[in-house]
C-alpha positions as CSV (number, residue, x, y, z in Angstrom):
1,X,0.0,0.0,0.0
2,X,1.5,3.1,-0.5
3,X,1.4,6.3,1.9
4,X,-0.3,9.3,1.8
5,X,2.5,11.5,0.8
6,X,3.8,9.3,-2.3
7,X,1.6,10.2,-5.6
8,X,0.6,7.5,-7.6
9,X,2.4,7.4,-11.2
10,X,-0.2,7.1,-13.2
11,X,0.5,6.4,-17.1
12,X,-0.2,8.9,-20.3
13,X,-3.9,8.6,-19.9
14,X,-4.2,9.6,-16.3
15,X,-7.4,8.3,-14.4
16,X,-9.1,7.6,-18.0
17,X,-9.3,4.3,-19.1
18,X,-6.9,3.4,-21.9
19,X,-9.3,0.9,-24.2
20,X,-12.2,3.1,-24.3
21,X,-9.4,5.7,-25.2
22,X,-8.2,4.3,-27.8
23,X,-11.8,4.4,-29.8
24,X,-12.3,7.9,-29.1
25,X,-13.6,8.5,-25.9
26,X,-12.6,9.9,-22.5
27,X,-14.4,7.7,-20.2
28,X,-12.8,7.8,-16.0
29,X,-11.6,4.6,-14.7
30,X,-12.5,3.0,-11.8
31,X,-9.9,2.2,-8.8
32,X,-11.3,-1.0,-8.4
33,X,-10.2,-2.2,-12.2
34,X,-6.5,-1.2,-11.8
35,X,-3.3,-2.7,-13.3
36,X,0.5,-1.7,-13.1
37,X,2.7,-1.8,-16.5
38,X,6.1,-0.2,-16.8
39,X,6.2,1.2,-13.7
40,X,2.9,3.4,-14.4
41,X,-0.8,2.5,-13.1
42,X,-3.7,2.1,-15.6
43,X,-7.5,2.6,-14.7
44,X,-9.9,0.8,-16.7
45,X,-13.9,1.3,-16.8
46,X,-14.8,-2.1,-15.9
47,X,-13.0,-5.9,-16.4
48,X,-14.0,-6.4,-19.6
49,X,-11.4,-3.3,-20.5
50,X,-9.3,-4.5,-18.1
51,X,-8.8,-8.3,-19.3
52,X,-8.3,-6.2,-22.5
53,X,-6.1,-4.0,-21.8
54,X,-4.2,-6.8,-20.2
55,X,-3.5,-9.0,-22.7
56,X,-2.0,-6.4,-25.4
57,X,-1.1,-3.5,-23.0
58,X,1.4,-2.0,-25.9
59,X,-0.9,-1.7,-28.3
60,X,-2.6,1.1,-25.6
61,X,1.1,2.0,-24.1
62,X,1.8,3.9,-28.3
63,X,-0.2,7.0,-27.5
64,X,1.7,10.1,-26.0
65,X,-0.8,12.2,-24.9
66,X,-4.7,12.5,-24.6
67,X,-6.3,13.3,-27.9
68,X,-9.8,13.4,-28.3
69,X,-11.9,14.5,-31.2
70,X,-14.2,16.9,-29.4
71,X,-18.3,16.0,-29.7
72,X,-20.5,19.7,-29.1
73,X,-24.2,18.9,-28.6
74,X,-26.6,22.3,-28.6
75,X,-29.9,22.8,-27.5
76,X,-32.2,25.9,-27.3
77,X,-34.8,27.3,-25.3
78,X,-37.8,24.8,-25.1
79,X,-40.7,25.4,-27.9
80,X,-38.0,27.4,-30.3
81,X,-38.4,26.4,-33.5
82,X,-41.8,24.9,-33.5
83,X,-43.4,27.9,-35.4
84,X,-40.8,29.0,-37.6
């Protein structure tokens, strides 16, 4: 267990979880779904990701930095655009 004062090294993707990364979306893993490679802790969203991410972590390991395309959604005022 480590102590309070010593951060945890977490790897490029920080608390996101690196398989749902990968296709495009920034999804937070869960503490509970955890796994260590290279020195560096990985969060997935839940085991499925996990076993994934376990048995071909350096496929997942090649990215450098967070890159996500972004995705806007707008919405107006209720009842615009119901007359016009």
């Amino acid at each position: 267990m480590q102590e309070e004062d010593d951060p945890i090294q977490f790897g490029f993707c920080e608390k996101y979880c690196p398989v749902v990364l990968n296709e495009g979306w920034l999804v937070r893993g869960k503490d509970t779904f955890e796994c260590g490679v290279l020195g560096r802790r990985f969060r997935c969203f839940e085991e499925k990701e996990l076993n994934t991410f376990k048995q071909n972590p350096g496929q997942y390991l090649d990215k450098k930095k967070l890159t996500v395309p972004p995705r806007i959604l707008f919405m107006g005022v209720r009842g615009v655009g119901l007359r016009t």
